[in-house]
N, C-alpha and C positions, 0 to 999 in steps of 0.2 A: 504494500500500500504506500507509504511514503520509501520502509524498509524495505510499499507496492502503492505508479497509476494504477496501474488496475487492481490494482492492485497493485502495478508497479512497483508497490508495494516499491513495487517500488517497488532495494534497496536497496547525494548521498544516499537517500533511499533505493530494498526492489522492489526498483523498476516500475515502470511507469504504472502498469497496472498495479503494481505494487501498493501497499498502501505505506508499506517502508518508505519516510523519507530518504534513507539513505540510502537506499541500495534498490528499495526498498524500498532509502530508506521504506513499510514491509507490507506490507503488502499493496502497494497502493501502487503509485507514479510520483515520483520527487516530484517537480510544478515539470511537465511532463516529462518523464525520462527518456533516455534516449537508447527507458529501459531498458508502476507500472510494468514504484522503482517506485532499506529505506535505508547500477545498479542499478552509467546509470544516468536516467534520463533525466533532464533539466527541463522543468515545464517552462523554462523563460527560452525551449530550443532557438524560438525565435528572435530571441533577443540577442544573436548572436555581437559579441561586444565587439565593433569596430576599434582600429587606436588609429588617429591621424598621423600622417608620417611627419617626419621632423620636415622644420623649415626648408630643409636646403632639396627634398625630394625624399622618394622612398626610400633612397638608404639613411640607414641613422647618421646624424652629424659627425661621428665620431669614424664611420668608413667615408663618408664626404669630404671630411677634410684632407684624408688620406690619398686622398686621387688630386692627377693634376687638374688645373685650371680649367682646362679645354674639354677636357674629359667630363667633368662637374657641371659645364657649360651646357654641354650635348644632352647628357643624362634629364637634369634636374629644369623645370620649366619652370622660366621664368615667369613670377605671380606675386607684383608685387603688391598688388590692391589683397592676396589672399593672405600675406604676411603683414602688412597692416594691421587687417581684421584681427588676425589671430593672437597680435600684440596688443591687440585693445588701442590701437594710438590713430586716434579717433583724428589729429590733428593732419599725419603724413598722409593718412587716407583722403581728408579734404583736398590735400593739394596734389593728391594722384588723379580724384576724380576730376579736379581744374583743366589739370594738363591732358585728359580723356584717354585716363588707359582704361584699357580691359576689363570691366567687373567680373566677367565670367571664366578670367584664365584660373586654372585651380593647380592644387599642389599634385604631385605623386600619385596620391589616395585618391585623387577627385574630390579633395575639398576646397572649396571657390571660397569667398569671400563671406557669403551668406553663410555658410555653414560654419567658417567661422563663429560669425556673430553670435547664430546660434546656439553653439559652443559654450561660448561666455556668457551667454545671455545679457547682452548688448544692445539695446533696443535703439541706442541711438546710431551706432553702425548699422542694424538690420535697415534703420531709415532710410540714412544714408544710399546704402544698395541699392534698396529700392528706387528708390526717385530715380538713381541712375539704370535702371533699368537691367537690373539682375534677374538672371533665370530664376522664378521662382519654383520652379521643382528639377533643378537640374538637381542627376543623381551622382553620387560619388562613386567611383570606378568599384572600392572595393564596396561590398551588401548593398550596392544601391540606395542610399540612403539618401532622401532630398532633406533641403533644412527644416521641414516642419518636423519630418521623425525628427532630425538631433535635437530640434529646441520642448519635441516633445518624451523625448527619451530624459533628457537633461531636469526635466521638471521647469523648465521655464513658462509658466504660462503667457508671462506679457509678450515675450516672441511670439509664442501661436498666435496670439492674439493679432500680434503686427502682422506676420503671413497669413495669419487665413483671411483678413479684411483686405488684405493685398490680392488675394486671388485662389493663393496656392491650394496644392490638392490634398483634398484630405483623405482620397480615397487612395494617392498613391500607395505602393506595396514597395517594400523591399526585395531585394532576390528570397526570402525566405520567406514572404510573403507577408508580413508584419505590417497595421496601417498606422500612421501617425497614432491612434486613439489605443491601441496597443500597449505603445510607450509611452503615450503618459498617463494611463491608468495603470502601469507598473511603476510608474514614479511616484505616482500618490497626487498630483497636480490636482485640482477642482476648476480649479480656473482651466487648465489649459484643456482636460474632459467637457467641461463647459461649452469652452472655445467652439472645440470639435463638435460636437455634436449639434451647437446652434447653426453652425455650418455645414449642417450632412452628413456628419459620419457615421456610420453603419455602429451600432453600438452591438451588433451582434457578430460585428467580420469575425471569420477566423482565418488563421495562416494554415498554410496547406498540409506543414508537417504532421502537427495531430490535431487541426481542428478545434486550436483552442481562441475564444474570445476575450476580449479586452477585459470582461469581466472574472475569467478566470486568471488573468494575470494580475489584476490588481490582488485578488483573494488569493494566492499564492504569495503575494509579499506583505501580505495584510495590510493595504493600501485601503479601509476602514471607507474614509469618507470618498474616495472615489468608486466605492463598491456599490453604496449610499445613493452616490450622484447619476452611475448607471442602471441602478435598479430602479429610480428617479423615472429616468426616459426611457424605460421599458424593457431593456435587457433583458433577456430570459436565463435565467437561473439555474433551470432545468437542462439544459444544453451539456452532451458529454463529450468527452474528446473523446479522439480516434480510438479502436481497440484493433489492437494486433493480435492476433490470433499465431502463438508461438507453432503450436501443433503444425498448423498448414503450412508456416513457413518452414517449418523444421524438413516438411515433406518435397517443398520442393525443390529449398536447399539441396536435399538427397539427389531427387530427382535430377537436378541441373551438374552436379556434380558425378550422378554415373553415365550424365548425355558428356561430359566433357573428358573420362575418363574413356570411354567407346570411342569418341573422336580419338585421342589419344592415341589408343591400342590402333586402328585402322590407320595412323601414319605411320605406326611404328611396324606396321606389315601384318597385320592381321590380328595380333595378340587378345586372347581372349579379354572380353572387359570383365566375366564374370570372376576371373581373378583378382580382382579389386574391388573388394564390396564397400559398399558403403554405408548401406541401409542396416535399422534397427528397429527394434520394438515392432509396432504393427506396420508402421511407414514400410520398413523393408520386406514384409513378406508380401505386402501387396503392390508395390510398384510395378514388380515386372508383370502384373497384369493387363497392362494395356496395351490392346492391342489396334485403337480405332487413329484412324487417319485425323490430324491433325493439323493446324493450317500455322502455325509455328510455334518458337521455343518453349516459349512463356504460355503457350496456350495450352502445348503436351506437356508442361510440369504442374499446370493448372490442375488438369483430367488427371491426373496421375494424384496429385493431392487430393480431389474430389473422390477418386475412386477408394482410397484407401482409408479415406477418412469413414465414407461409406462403408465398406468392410467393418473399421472398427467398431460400429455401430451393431453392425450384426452378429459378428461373431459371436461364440458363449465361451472362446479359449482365453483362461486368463492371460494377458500382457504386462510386462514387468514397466513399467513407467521409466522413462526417461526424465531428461532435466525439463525438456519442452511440455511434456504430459503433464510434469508437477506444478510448471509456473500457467499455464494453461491460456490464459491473456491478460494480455497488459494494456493499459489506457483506461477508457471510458469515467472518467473520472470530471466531476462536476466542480463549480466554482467552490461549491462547500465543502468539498473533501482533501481539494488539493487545501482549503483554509484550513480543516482539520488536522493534516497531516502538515501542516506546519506550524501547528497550535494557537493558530493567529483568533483566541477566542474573539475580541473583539469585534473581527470578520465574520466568524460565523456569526453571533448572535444578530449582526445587521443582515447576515442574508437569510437567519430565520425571520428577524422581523418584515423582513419583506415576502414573505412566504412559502420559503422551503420547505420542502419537508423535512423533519429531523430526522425521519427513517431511511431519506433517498440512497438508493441500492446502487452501486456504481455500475457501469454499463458490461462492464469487464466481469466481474465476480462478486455481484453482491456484496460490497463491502459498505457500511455507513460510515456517516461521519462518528459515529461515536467508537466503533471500531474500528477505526483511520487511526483516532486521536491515541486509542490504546494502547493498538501496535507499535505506536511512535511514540513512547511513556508521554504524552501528554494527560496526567492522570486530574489534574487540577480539571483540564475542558471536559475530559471521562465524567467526571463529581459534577460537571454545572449541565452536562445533555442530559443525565441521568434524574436529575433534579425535574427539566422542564418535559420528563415523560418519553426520554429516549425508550427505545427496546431494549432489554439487556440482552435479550435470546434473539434475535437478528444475527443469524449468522454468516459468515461470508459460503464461497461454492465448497474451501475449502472444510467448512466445518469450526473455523475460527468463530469465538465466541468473543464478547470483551472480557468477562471472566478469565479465559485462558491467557488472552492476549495481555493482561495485565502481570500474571504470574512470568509468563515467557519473556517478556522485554525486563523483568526485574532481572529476571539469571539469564538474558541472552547470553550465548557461548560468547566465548575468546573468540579474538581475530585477526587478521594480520595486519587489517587497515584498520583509519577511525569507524569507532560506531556511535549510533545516538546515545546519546547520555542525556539527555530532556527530561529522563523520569529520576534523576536524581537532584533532581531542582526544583521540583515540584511543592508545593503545601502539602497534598492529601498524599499518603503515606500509601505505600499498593495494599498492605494489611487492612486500612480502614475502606479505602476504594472496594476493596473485593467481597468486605461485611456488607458497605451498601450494594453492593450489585446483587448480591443474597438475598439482603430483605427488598430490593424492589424482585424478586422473582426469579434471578438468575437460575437457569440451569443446574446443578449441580455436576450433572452428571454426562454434560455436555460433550460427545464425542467426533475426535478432530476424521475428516471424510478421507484424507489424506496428509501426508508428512506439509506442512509448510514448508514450503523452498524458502522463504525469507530468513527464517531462524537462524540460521549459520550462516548467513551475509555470502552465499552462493558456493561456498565450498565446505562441506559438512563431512566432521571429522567425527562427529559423535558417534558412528558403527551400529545407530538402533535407529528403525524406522520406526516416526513418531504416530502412524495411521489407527487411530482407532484411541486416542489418549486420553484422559480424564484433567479437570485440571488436579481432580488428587495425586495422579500418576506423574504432573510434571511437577507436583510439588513434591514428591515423594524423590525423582530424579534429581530434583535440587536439596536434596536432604534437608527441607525446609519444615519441620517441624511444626513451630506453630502455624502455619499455611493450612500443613495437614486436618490439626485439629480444629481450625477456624472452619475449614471447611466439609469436616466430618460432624460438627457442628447442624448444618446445616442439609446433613441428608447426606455426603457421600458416599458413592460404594468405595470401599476401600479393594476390592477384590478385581476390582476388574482392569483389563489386559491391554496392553495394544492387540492390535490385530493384524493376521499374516496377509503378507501382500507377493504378487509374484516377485521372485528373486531376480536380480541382473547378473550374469555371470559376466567373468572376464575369463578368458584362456579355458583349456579343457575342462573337463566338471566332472565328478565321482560322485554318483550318486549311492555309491556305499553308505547306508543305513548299520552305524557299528550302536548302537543304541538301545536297541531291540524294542525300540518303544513305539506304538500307532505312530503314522503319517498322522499332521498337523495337517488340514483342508485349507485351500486359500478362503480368508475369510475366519480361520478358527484363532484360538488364543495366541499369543507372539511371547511376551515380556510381561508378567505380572509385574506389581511393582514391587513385591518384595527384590525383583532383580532387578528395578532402575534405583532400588537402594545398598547393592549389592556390586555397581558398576558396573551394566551390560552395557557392551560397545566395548569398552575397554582390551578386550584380548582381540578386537578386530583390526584393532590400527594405533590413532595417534589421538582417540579420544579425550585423553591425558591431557592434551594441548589446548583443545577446545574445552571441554568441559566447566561451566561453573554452575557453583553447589556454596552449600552453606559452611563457614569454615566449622573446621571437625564436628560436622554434620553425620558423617558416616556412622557410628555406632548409635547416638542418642535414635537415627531415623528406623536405623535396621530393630533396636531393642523395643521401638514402641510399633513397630508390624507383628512383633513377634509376640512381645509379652503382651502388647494390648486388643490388640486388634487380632492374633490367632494366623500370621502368615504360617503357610509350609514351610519349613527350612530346605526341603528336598524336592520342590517345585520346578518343573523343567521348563523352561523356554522352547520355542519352535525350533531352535538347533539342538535342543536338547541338555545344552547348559542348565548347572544347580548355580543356585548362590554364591556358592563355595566356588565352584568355576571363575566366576566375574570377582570375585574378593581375591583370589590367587593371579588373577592379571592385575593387580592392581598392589598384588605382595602387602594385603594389610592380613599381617599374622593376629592380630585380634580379631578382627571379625570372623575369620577361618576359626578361631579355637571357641571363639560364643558358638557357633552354628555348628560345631562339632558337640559342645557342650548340649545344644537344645537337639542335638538328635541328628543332625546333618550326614548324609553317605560322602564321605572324601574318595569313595572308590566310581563314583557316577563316571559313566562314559558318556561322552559327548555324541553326537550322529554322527560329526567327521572323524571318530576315535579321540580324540582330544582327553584324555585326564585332567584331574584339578592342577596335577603337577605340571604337565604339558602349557596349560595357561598360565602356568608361572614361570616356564622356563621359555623366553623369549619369542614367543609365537607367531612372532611377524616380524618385520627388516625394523633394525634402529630401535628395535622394545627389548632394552636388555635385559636377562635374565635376575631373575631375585630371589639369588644364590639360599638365603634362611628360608624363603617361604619353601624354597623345593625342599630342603633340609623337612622342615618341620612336616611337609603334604607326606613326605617319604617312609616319615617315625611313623604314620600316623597310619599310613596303611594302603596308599594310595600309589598308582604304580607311575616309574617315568619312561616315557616312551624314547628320551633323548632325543627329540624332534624340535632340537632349538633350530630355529631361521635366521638370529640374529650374531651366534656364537662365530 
C-alpha cells in the first residue's frame, strides 16, 4: 500500500499498488510508485524534477571553464536576456530589452527568460517579458516544461496569475504529461489552483503515466487547502489511478522473452528455443498453447497472456505463486489513500468532509484508507478513522486486516534498506490501537488469504509462508507476549495454523517422505504457532537476519503456549519439523531442555530426514554449526546424520 498503490503498497513504499509507502512503502503505491509501492513508485512520477543548466550552457560551469574560448562559444548559446532573468537584475534586462535583443533565446535546458522569472518568482521581470513579447508557452528542451508549470510547480501564484491573464496555456502538458494545475496543487499554492482553474483548467486532468489528478497530488503531499480549493470546483474524489496488473505483465514479459530467445536460437542455426525456458508457475505451462494466427508482437504476447490467464482460472491443479501472483496489482489508489499512506491526516479528514467514503476500496486490492494508514504505522490517523466509524474488518484481497496490519508494521523484519519508522512516532501506542480495534468489532481471528509480499520490503528471509495467519500467530512469531494475551482476551484461537500452500522448488526435488507421517493437503495445517514460537524458518536460510521479535521473548512466549494455553510440545509442521527442530536451528539449548522436560521427542524425523541435531549442525550455506547444541541433541538421544552444508 504505501509499503503498497495498490497496494503499491506500495513499498519508499510497495509499490504503487502497494499501500506501503515505502516500498510499499505496503501495500498500497508511494504517491504512485513506479511500483502500488511502502518499491518503488513515486506518485509525484510526474513531477519529474527538472535542474536548469548552469549559466554558461548544459555543461556545468566548472567543465565550461575548462574548455577553450571558441569551443564554449560554439557549445553554449548565447542568452543574455535569459541570464539576466535568472540573476534577478531587473536593471541589465531593461537595457537589453532597449537595445532589442532576443526574449526568447534560452539556455542549454531551454530555459528562456520567462522561465527564469518564473523561477524566482519575479513578477516584475515576468512583466517585463511580456510586454516585450515573450513566448508564453515556449517549452524547455528538457520535460517540456512552459513557465506557467515552473511558476506553478514553484508555488508562485502571482506569476500564474501574471501568465495566465497574459494568455498562456493552462492546458499545456509536459513530456510526462503533467498540466500546470498538477504543480501547483502539489505545491500547496491557493492562489495559483485558483488562478488555474478560473482560467480553464481541467481540475480532473491526469498525466498519462498512472492516471493521477491534480487532486491526488496535492493529497499525496498533504497540500490540505488546495485539496479544499479543488474539491471546491468539483474534483472528483473518487477517481483511481492506473492499476497494473503484475500477473499479465509477468506473462508477457515470459512471452516476449521466449519470442526473443526463438529468434535467437534460428540465427544461431537452428538451436532448439525449448532449451531455454523461461516460463513459470501457470504463465509457463500454458504459453506454449497458442496456436492462432496473430497480427503482431505485442498482440501474440497479449493472446498468450489472455490465454493462460484463462487457464489459471480453470484449472483445479494447485500452482505455487510467484512474486507477481503474490503482489497481484498495483495502483488504483484514490486521493485519500495515497493521503493515508502518507499520514497526511489533515488531508484526509478534508477529503472526508467533502465526501469520501471512509471505507473506499482501492481499485487494485481493496485496500482502505484506514488500512493504508496501518500498514504504514500511521497509528494516531488508524485511532481518528476508527473513531469516525471506519470498518475494522474491511479487508484488503490479500486478507490484510488493520488489526494484523498494526501488529506486523510494529515487528516488520530487518532490512537492508531504510524502512518506515512513522509508527514509532506516533501518540497511540499499537497495544492501545489494537484494544480499540477489539472493542469496535475487530476480527479476532482474522485470516491472512495469502503471504503479504510487503512484509519483508521484497526480499523475505523469514523461511515461513505467512498464508492462513492469525494476528495471534504473528504475535506469537514476534514472541510478543502481552499482544498474545490482549488478544486472547478478546476471543483468540490460540491453536490455529498457517496454512499449506503449493511449494516452489528450485533445482531437482526428492520427494522422499522419511517421516512416516500423512501427507499434509494443500490447504491443511502448515506452522502452528507453538513453532513460530519455537523459530520456524530459521533452519531454512538466513531468517536470523531478518527476523524481529520481542527481546528475550523466546522462552517467556514458548512457556505461556505450553503451561497456559496447553501447546503440543511434539507438534509437527507440514515438513514435518517439532519444536525442538526450529529451537536447534536457532542453538537455544534452553528451550531444547524445557520441551524435553515437558515431554518433547528429540529423536522426531523430519520428511527431508532432517534430525533435531541435523538443524543444529549447519543446514544450509553461511549457518554455522552450534557445536553445544549438537553436543547436548547427541546426550540426549537424538541421532547426527553429519549432513552439515556449511562445514
Amino acid at each position: 500500500m504505501r509499503i503498497a498503490m495498490a497496494g503499491f503498497c506500495g513499498w519508499r513504499r510497495p509499490g504503487v499498488s502497494c499501500a506501503v509507502g515505502t516500498a510499499a512503502r505496503a501495500c498500497g503505491q508511494r504517491v504512485p510508485a513506479a511500483p502500488a509501492g511502502r518499491l518503488a513508485p513515486l506518485l509525484l512520477g510526474a513531477l519529474i524534477a527538472w535542474l536548469p543548466a548552469s549559466p554558461g550552457g548544459v555543461l556545468p560551469a566548472a567543465a565550461s571553464a575548462q574548455m577553450p574560448a571558441e569551443s564554449a562559444q560554439r557549445t553554449a548559446p548565447i542568452s543574455p536576456v535569459a541570464d539576466a532573468a535568472m540573476r534577478n537584475d531587473v536593471e541589465a534586462l531593461r537595457a537589453l530589452l532597449a537595445d532589442g535583443a532576443d526574449v526568447d533565446v534560452t539556455h542549454g535546458d531551454g530555459m528562456a527568460g520567462l522561465h527564469w522569472a518564473a523561477l524566482n518568482g519575479n513578477a516584475e521581470i515576468a512583466r517585463l517579458l511580456i510586454r516585450a513579447g515573450a513566448n508564453l508557452d515556449a517549452a524547455t528542451r528538457l520535460g517540456a516544461h512552459t513557465p506557467l508549470h515552473v511558476a506553478g510547480k514553484e508555488g508562485h501564484g502571482e506569476i500564474v496569475a501574471v501568465l495566465a491573464a497574459a494568455g498562456a496555456d493552462v492546458a499545456a502538458v509536459t513530456e510526462t504529461g503533467a498540466t500546470p494545475l498538477h504543480f501547483a496543487a502539489a505545491a500547496g499554492d491557493v492562489r495559483a489552483v485558483t488562478t488555474l482553474l478560473d482560467h480553464g483548467a481541467a481540475s480532473d486532468a491526469t498525466e498519462p503515466e498512472w492516471g493521477q489528478t491534480p487532486l491526488m497530488f496535492a493529497a499525496a503531499l498533504g497540500r490540505t487547502k488546495a485539496v479544499t480549493r479543488l474539491l471546491e470546483a468539483g474534483a472528483d474524489a473518487t477517481i483511481t489511478a492506473r492499476v497494473m496488473d503484475l500477473v499479465e505483465r509477468d506473462i508477457m514479459d515470459r512471452a516476449s522473452e521466449r519470442r526473443r530467445r526463438t529468434e535467437v536460437a534460428a540465427m544461431r542455426g537452428g538451436t532448439d528455443a525449448q532449451s531455454y525456458p523461461v516460463e513459470s508457475g501457470v504463465a509457463g505451462r500454458q504459453l506454449q498453447s497458442s496456436a492462432a494466427p496473430v497480427t503482431s508482437r505485442e498482440e501474440q504476447a497479449r493472446q498468450a497472456a489472455q490465454e493462460a490467464l484463462e487457464a489459471r482460472r480453470q484449472t483445479g491443479e494447485p500452482i505455487p505463486l510467484n512474486y507477481a501472483d503474490l503482489v497481484g496489482k498495483h495502483g488504483g489508489l484514490s486521493a485519500i489513500h495515497l493521503a493515508a499512506r502518507e499520514g497526511q491526516t489533515a488531508t484526509v479528514m478534508a477529503l472526508l468532509n467533502g465526501g469520501v467514503d471512509i471505507d473506499l476500496p482501492s481499485a487494485a486490492d481493496g485496500t482502505t484508507p484506514m488500512l493504508m494508514a496501518a500498514i504504514n504505522g500511521y497509528f494516531d490517523l488508524v485511532a481518528e478513522l476508527l473513531d469516525m466509524g471506519a470498518d475494522p474488518n474491511r479487508a484488503s484481497d490479500a486478507g490484510a486486516t488493520p488489526l494484523y496490519a498494526v501488529l506486523n508494521v510494529h515487528w516488520a523484519p530487518k532490512a537492508r534498506h531504510p524502512q518506515p519508522l512513522e509508527h514509532e512516532q506516533q501518540q497511540t501506542g499499537y497495544l492501545e490501537l489494537m484494544r480499540a480495534l477489539l472493542e469496535a468489532g475487530a476480527d479476532v481471528n482474522a485470516r491472512l488469504e495469502r503471504t503479504l509480499w510487503f512484509t519483508t520490503y521484497n526480499r523475505d528471509l523469514l523461511g515461513v509462508d505467512r498464508t492462513g495467519a492469525t494476528p495471534f500467530w504473528r504475535a506469537t512469531h514476534a514472541t510478543d507476549v502481552p499482544a498474545m494475551k490482549l488478544l486472547l482476551e478478546y476471543g483468540a484461537d490460540p491453536h490455529l495454523p498457517t496454512i499449506k500452500v503449493p511449494q516452489r522448488s528450485f533445482g531437482p526435488r526428492n520427494d522422499t517422505d522419511h517421516s512416516g507421517l500423512p501427507p499434509v493437503p494443500i490447504g491443511g495445517p502448515a506452522a502452528p504457532p507453538i513453532h513460530a514460537a519455537a523459530g520456524v524458518g530459521y533452519g531454512q536460510g538466513f531468517a536470523g537476519n531478518s527476523h524481529r521479535h520481542a527481546p528475550d521473548g523466546w522462552m517467556p512466549t514458548m512457556r505461556f503456549l505450553v503451561e497456559e494455553l496447553g501447546a503440543d510440545v511434539n507438534a509437527r509442521d507440514l515438513n514435518g519439523y517439532t519444536p525442538v527442530h526450529h529451537a536447534a536451528a536457532r542453538g537455544d539449548n534452553e528451550m531444547i531442555l524445557y520441551l524435553v522436560e515437558r515431554g518433547a521427542d528429540v529423536t522426531a524425523v523430519a520428511r527431508n530426514g532432517r534430525t533435531t541435531v541435523d538443524m543444529a549442525n549447519g543446514p544450509v550455506q553461511r549457518i554455522q554449526p552450534f557445536v553445544e547444541t549438537v553436543a547436548l541433541l547427541e546426550r540426549l538421544g537424538a541421532k547426527n546424520n553429519h549432513r552439515c552444508v556449511s562445514c
